[in-house]
SERO-4910 file (N, C-alpha, C, O; in steps of 0.05 Angstrom, whole numbers):
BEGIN
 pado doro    nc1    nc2    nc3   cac1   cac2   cac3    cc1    cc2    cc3    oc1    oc2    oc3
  Unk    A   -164    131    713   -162    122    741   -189    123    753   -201    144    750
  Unk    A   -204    101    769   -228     96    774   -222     78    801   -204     62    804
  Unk    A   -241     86    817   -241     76    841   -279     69    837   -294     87    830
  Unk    A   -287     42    843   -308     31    839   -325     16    865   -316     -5    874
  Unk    A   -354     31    876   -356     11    899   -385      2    893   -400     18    881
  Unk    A   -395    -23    902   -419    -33    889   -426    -46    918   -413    -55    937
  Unk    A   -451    -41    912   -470    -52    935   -490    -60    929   -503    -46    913
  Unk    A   -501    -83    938   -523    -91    950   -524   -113    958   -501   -121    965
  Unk    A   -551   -135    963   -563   -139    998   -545   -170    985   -541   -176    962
  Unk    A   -541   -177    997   -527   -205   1008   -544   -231    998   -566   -228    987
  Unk    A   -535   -254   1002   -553   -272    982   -564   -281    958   -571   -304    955
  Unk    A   -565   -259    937   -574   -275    915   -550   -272    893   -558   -274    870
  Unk    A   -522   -268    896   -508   -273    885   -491   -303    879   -476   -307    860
  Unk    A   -496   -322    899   -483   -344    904   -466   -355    886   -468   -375    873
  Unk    A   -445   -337    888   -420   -351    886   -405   -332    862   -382   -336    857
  Unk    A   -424   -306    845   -416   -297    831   -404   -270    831   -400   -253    814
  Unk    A   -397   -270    858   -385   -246    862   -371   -237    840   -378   -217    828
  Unk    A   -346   -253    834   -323   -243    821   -338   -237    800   -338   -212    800
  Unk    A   -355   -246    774   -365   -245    760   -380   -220    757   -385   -208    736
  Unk    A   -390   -212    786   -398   -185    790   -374   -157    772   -376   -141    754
  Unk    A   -352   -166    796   -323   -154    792   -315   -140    760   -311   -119    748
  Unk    A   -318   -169    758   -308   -170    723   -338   -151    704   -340   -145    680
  Unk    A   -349   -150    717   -373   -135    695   -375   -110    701   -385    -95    683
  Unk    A   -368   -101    722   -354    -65    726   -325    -59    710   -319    -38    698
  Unk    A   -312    -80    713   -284    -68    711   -288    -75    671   -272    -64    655
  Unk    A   -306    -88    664   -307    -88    635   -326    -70    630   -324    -71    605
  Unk    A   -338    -58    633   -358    -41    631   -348     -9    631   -359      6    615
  Unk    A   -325      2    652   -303     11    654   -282     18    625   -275     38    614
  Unk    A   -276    -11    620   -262    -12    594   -276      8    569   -270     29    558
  Unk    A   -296    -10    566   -321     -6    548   -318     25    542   -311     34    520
  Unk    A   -326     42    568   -345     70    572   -317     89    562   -317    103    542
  Unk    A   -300     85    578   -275     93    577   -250     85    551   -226     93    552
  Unk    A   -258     73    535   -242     58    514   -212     58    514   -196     68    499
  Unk    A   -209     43    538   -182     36    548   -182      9    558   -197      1    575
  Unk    A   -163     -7    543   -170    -44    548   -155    -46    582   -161    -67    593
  Unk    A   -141    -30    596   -134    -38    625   -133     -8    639   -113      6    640
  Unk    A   -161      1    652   -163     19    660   -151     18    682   -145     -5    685
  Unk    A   -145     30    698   -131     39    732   -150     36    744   -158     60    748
  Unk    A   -171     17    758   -182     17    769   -177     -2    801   -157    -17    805
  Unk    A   -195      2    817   -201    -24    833   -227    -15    840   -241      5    838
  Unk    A   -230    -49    853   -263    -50    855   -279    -74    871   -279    -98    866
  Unk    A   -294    -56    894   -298    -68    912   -328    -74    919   -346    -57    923
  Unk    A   -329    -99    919   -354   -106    920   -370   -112    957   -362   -129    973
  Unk    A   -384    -98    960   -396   -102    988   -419   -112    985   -434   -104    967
  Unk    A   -427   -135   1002   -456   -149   1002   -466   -140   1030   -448   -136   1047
  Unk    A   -493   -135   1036   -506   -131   1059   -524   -137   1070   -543   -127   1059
  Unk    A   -530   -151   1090   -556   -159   1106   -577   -140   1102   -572   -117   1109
  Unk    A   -600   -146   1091   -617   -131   1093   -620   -107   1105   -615    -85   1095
  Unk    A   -629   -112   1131   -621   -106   1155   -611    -85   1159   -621    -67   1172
  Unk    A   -585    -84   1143   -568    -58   1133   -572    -39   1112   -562    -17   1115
  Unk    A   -582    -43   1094   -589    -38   1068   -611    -30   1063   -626    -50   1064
  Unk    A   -629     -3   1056   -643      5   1057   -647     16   1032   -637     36   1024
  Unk    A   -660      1   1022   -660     10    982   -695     19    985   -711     16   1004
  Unk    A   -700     30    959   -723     42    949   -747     16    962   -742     -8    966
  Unk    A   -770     27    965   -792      5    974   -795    -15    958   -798    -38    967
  Unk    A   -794     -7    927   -815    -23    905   -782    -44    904   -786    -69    904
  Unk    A   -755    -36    904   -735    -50    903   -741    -83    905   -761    -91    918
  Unk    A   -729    -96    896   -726   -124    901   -690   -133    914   -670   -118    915
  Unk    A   -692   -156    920   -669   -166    948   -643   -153    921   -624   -142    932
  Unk    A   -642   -155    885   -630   -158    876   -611   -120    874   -588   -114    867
  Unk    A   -630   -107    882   -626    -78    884   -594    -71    888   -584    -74    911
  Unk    A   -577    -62    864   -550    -55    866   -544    -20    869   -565    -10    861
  Unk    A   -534     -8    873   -521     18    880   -490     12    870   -474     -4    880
  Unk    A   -486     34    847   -457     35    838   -450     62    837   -461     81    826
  Unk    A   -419     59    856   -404     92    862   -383     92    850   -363     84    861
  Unk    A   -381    103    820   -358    107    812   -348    131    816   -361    151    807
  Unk    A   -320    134    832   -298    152    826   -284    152    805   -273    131    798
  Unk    A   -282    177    792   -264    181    777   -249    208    768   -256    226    783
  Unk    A   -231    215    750   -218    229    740   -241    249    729   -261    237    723
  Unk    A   -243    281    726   -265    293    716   -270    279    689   -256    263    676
  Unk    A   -288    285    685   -300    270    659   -320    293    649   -338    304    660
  Unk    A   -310    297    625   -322    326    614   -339    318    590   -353    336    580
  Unk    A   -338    288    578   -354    281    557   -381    269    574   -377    257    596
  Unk    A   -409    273    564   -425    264    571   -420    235    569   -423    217    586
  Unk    A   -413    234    544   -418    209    521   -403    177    534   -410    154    530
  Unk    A   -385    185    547   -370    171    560   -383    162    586   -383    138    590
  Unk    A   -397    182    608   -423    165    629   -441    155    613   -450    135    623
  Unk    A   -455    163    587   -467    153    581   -460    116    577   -471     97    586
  Unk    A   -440    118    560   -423     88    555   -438     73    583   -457     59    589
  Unk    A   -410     88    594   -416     73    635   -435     57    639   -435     33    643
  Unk    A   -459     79    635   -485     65    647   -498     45    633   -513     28    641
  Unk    A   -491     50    612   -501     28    585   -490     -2    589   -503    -23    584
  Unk    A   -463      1    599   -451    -23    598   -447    -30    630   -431    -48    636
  Unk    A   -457    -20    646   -460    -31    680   -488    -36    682   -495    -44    704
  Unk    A   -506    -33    664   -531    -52    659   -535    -77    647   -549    -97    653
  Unk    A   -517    -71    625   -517    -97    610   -494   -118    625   -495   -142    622
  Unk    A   -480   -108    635   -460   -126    644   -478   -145    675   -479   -169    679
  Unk    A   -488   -126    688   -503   -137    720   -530   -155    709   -543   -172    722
  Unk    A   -535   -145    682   -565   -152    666   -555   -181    673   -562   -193    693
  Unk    A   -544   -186    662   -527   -213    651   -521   -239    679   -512   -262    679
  Unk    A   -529   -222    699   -524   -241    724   -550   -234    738   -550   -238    763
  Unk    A   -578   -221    722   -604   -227    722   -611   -200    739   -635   -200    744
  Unk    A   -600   -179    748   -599   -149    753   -620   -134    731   -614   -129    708
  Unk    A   -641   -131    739   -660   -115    727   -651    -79    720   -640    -65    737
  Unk    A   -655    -72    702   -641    -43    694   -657    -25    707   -652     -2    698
  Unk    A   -675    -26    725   -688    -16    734   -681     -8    766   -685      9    783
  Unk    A   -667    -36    762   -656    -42    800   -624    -30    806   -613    -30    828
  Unk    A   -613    -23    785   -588     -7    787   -590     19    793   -600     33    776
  Unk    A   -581     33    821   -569     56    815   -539     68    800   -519     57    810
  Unk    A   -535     82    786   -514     90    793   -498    123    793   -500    138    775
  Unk    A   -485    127    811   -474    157    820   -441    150    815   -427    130    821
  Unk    A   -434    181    795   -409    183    783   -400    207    802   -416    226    804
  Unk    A   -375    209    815   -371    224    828   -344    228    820   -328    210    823
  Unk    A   -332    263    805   -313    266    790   -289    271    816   -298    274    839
  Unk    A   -269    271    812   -249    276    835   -221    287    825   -203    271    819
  Unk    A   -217    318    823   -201    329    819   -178    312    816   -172    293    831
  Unk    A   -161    321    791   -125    302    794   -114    308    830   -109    289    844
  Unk    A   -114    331    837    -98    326    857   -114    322    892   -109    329    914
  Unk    A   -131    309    882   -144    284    904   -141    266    901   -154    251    914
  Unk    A   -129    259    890   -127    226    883    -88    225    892    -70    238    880
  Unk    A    -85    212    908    -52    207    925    -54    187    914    -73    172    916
  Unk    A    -26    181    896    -23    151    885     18    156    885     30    177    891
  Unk    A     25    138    879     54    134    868     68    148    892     82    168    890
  Unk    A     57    129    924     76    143    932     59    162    952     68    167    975
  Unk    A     41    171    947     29    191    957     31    215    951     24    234    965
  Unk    A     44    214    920     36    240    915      7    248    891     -4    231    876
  Unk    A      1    277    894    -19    281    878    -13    267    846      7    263    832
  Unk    A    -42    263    845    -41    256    810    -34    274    792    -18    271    773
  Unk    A    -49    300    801    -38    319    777    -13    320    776     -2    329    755
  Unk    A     10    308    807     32    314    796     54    285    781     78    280    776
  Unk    A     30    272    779     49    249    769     38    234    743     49    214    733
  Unk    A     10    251    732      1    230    713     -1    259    688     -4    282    694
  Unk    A     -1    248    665     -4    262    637    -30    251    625    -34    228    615
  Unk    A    -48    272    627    -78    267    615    -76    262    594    -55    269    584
  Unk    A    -93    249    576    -96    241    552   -128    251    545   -147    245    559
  Unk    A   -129    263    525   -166    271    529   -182    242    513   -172    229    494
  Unk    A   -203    237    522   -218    213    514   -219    207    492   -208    222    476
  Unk    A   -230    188    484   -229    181    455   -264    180    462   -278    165    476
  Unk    A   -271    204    446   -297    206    443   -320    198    427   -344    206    427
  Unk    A   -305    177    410   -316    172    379   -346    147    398   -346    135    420
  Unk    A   -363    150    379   -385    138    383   -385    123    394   -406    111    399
***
């Protein structure tokens, strides 16, 4: 279960948002080796104006906040980041110009089914950690 939010500045995506979409939520798959992870994922664009990235940054500068379930394998953020580079690479995202911050969130923070806690409604499965 992954809650996903991506940012940056407005304009030089034209028209590829969704394409954005689809390269988190496959990238997701990827890190996590689960072909339909629980996720959603929200893409925000911003006026400059608004958006205050690193100096040397260029307009293309993304920031990615994934929530998720604790995650106790390295190996698995490692995946993540591997494949939310190559996936943003791919719509001309320099690997340089990505941030991204993994922020773990206890089972019973997460209110789903209803509103109740996760820990009390979901059965962990431990990762598939293989290479």
């Amino acid at each position: 279960m992954t809650s996903v939010r991506i940012d940056t500045r407005s304009g030089w995506l034209n028209g590829r948002q969704p394409a954005m979409i689809q390269a988190a939520q496959q990238a997701l798959s990827e890190a996590f080796r689960v072909l339909d992870i629980a996720s959603d994922v929200i893409l925000q664009e911003h006026d400059a104006t608004r958006f205050a990235a690193p100096p040397e940054a260029s307009a293309r500068f993304t920031r990615v906040e994934v929530q998720t379930l604790p995650v106790a394998h390295a190996g698995i953020k490692h995946r993540l980041y591997r494949a939310l580079v190559a996936g943003f690479g791919e719509l001309g995202v320099d690997g340089t110009e990505i941030k991204i911050v993994i922020i773990e969130v206890a089972h019973e923070n997460w209110g789903i089914d209803g509103g109740r806690p996760a820990s009390d409604v979901l059965t962990i499965e431990p990762p598939n950690l293989g290479p």
